[in-house]
C-alpha positions in Angstrom: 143.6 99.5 107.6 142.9 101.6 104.4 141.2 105.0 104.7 138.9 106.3 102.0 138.3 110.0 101.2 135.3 111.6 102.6 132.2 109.9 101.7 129.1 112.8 101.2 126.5 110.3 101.8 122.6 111.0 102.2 120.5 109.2 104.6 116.8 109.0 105.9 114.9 108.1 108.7 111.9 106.6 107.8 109.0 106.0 111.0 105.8 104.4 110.8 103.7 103.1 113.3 106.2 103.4 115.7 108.7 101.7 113.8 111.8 102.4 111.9 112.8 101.4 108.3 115.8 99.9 107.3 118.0 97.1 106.8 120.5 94.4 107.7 123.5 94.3 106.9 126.3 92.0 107.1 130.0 93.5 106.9 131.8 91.5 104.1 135.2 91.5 106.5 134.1 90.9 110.1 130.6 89.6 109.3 129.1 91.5 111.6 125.6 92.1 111.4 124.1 95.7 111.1 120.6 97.7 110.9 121.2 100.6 109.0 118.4 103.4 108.1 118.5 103.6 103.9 121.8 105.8 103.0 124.6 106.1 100.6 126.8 108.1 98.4 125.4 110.8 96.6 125.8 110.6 93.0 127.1 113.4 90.5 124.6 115.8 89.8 122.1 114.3 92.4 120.7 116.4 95.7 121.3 114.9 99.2 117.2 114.9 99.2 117.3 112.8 96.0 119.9 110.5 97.3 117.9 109.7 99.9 115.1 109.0 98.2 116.8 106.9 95.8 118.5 104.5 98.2 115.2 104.4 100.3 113.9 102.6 97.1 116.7 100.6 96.2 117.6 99.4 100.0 114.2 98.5 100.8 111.6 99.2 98.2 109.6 101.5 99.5 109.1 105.5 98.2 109.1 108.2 100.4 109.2 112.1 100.4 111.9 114.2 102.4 109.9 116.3 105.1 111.5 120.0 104.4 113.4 121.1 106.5 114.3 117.8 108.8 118.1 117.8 107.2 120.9 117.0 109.9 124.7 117.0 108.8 127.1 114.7 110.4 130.6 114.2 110.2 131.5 110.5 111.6 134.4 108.0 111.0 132.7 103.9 110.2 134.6 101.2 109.3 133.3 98.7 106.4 134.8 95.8 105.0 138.2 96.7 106.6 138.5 100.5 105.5 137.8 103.3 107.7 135.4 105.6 106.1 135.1 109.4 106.4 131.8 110.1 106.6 129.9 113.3 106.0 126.2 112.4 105.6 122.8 114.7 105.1 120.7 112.9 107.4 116.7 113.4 106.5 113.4 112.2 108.2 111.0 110.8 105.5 107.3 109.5 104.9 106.2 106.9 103.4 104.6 107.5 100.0 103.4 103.8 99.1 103.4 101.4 102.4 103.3 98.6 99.9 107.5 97.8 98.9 108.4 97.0 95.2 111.2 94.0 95.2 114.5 94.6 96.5 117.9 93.3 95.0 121.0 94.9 96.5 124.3 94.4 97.4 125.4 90.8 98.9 126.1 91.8 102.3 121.8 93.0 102.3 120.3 90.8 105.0 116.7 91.7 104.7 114.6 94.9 104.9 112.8 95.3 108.4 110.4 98.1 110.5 112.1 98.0 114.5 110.1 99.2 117.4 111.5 103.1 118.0 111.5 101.9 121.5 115.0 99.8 120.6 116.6 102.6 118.9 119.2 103.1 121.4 120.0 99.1 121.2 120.1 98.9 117.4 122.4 102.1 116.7 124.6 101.0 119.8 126.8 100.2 117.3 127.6 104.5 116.5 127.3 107.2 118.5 127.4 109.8 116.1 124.0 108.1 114.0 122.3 107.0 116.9 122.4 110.7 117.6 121.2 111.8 114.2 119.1 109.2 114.2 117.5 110.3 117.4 116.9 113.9 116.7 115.0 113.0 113.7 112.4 110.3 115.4 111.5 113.2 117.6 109.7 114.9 114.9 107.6 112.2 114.7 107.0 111.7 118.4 
């Protein structure tokens, strides 16, 4: 298996009406399906904030705001598409600034932007223990 540098990645979790935003995703190698809060690499003279923000919008269409002072780092090991990824990633909690979505048009492996009930957040980040923890932390500022 090949092993990438360290990803700084930004991330945010999104809730609304008792629901999370985010995504499918399929992994190109295993196919294995995903739901994934909006996150990726943060680009060269870009803020972990502004990361987030950006791949809110392109990941599922929607704008939000970064709620000050919400940031969680994480240090985590995932493997994609048969390369184990270091992972260090500015988790955020968000709001929604519009809650009507422009179009998305992502990667191939995007299966579908969707809102799932907080109650199944344990179920649907099952998959990492590391984000479902990050993940967690952050829904409790909205709860």
């Amino acid at each position: 298996m090949r092993v990438s540098n360290v990803r700084l990645r930004a991330s945010v979790v999104v809730v609304h009406e008792n629901s999370i935003l985010g995504f499918f995703a399929d992994d190109p190698t295993t196919l294995k399906r995903y739901f994934f809060v909006p996150g990726g690499l943060i680009e060269e003279g870009e803020t972990a904030a502004q990361a987030a923000q950006r791949e809110t919008l392109e990941e599922t269409g929607y704008r939000i705001q970064i709620i000050e002072n919400s940031l969680i780092e994480s240090n985590y090991d995932f493997v994609w598409d048969g390369q184990l990824n270091l992972c260090h990633t500015s988790f955020f909690a968000g709001r929604l600034i519009d809650t009507l979505p422009r179009s998305v048009s992502d990667a191939p492996y995007h299966k579908g932007v969707a809102w799932v009930p907080i109650a199944t957040l344990d179920e649907t980040f099952s998959y990492h223990e590391e984000i479902r923890r990050s993940i967690v932390c952050l829904v409790a500022q909205f709860v």
